[in-house]
C-alpha positions in Angstrom: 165.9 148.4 79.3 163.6 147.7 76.6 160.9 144.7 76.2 159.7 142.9 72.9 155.9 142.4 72.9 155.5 138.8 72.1 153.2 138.1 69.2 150.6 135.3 70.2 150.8 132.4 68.2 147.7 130.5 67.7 147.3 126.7 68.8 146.7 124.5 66.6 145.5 120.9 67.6 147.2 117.9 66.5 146.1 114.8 67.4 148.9 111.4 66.5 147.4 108.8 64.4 145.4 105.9 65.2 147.4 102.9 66.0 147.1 100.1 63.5 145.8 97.5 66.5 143.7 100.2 67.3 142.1 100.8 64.5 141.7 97.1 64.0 139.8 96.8 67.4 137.3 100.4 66.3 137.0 98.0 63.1 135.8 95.2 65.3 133.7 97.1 67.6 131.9 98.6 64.8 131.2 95.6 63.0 130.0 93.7 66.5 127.7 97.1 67.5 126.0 96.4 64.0 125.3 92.6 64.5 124.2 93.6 68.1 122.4 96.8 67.5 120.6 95.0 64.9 119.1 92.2 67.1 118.1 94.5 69.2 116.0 96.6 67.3 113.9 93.4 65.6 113.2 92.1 69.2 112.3 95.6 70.3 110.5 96.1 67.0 108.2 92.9 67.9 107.7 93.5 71.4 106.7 96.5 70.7 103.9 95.9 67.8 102.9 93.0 70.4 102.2 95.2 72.9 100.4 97.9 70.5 97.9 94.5 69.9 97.6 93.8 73.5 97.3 97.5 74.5 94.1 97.6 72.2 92.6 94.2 73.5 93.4 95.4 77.1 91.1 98.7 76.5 91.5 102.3 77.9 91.4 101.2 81.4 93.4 98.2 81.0 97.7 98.4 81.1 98.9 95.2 79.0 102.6 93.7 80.1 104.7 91.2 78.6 107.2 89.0 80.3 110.6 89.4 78.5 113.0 86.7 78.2 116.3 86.6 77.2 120.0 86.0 78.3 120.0 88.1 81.2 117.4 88.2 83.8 113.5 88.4 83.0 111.6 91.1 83.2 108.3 92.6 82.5 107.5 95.4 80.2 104.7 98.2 79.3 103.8 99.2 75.9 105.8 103.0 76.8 108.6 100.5 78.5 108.8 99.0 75.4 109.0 102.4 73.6 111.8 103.6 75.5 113.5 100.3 74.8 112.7 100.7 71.0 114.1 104.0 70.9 117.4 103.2 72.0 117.9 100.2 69.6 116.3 102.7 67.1 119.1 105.6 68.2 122.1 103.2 68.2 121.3 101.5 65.0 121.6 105.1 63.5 124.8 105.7 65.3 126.3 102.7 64.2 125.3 103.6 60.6 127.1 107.1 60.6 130.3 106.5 62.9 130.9 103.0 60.9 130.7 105.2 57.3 133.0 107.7 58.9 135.3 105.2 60.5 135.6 103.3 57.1 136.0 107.1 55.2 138.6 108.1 57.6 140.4 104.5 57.6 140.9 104.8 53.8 142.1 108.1 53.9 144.8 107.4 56.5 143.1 110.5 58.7 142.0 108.3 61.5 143.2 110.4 64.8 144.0 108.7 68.3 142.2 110.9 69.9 139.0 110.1 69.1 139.1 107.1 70.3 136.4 107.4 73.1 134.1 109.1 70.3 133.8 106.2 68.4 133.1 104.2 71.4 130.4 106.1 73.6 128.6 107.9 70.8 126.0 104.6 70.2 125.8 105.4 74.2 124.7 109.0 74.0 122.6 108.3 70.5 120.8 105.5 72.3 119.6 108.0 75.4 118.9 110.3 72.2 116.7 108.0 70.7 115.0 107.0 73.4 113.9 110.6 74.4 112.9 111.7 70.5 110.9 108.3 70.6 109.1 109.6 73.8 108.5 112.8 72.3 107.0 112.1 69.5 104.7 109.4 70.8 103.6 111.8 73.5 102.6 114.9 70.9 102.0 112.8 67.5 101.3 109.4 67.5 99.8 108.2 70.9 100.6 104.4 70.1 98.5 102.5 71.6 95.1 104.4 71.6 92.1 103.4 69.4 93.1 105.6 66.3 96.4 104.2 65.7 97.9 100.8 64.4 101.3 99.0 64.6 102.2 101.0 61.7 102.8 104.2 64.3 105.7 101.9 65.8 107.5 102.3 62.1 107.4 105.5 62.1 108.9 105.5 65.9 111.5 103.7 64.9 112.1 105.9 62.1 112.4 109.1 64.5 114.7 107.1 66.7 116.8 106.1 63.9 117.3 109.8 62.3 118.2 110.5 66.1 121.4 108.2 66.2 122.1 109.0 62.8 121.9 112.7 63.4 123.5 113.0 66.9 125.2 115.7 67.0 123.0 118.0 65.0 120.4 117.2 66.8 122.0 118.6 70.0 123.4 121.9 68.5 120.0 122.3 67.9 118.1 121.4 71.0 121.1 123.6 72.8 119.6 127.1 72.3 115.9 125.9 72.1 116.5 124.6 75.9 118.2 128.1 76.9 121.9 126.5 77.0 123.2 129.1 74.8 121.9 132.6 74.2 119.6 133.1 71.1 122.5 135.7 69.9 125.4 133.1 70.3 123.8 130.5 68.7 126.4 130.1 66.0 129.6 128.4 67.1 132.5 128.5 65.2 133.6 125.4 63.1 136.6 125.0 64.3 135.2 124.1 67.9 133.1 121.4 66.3 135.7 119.7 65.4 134.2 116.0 65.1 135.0 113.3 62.9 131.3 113.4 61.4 132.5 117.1 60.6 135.2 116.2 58.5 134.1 113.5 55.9 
């Protein structure tokens, strides 16, 4: 009795396309993130150079707040509050701007894929956390807003950082993945094929 060896075959992914309402409604979404993302950073933007002007009045001893209002419920902020909310308008705007080029690359291409469905819609999610945390970061070890050495012109910069964040998601974490110990300094490279994102295949 004899046995054939079977040869493995490798898998190959293939994901169906995008359904025409779907893509219609990712279309929609995109557009309506922009509009909204938008908004949000210019109110985020002011609050926060209001706050940078209060923060200086208030002096080093003093923590200047500002009531918030808007649709939902008030609240009251902090200049670093504010900062954390600046980031995340920062980080999705920059998502927004990548995964809408992409989306309206892949659309005219025919290449959209079904399964990246859930991409398109959680990655201003992620970038926004993203953004929020660079912001953080860099106004703890480079800016300090709000001390006597700095201006409103730091928050520009901020909202630069945050911005280069959303746009530059997913680089950003391949990177901070080995510098946090995730991955070992001598596996650091991972193959293309398993970063296999839309961004990765404009």
């Amino acid at each position: 009795m004899t046995t054939t060896a079977r040869q493995a075959v490798p898998r190959t992914r293939k994901s169906a396309a995008m359904k025409p309402f779907t893509r219609r409604m990712i279309g929609a979404i995109n557009f309506a993130e922009a509009v909204l993302t938008l908004v949000g950073l210019v109110a985020a933007y002011g609050i926060a150079e209001r706050l940078v002007s209060d923060q200086e009045l208030a002096g080093p001893g003093g923590i200047a707040t500002r009531t918030i209002q808007w649709w939902g419920p008030d609240f009251t902020t902090t200049l670093n509050m504010s900062l954390l909310i600046l980031g995340a308008a920062a980080g999705a705007v920059g998502s927004v701007i990548q995964q809408s080029m992409i989306f309206a690359q892949r659309a005219g291409l025919e290449t959209l894929e079904r399964g990246y469905v859930w991409w398109y819609l959680l990655r201003p999610v992620w970038s926004a956390l993203l953004g929020s945390v660079v912001v953080v970061a860099v106004n703890t070890g480079l800016i300090s807003i709000g001390d006597e050495t700095t201006s409103e012109a730091g928050v520009a910069v901020l909202v630069m950082m945050g911005c280069l964040a959303g746009l530059f998601t997913d680089q950003a974490l391949r990177r901070l993945r080995p510098m946090l110990g995730a991955t070992p300094p001598e596996e650091t490279h991972v193959p293309d094929d398993e970063l296999d994102r839309p961004d990765d295949k404009q």
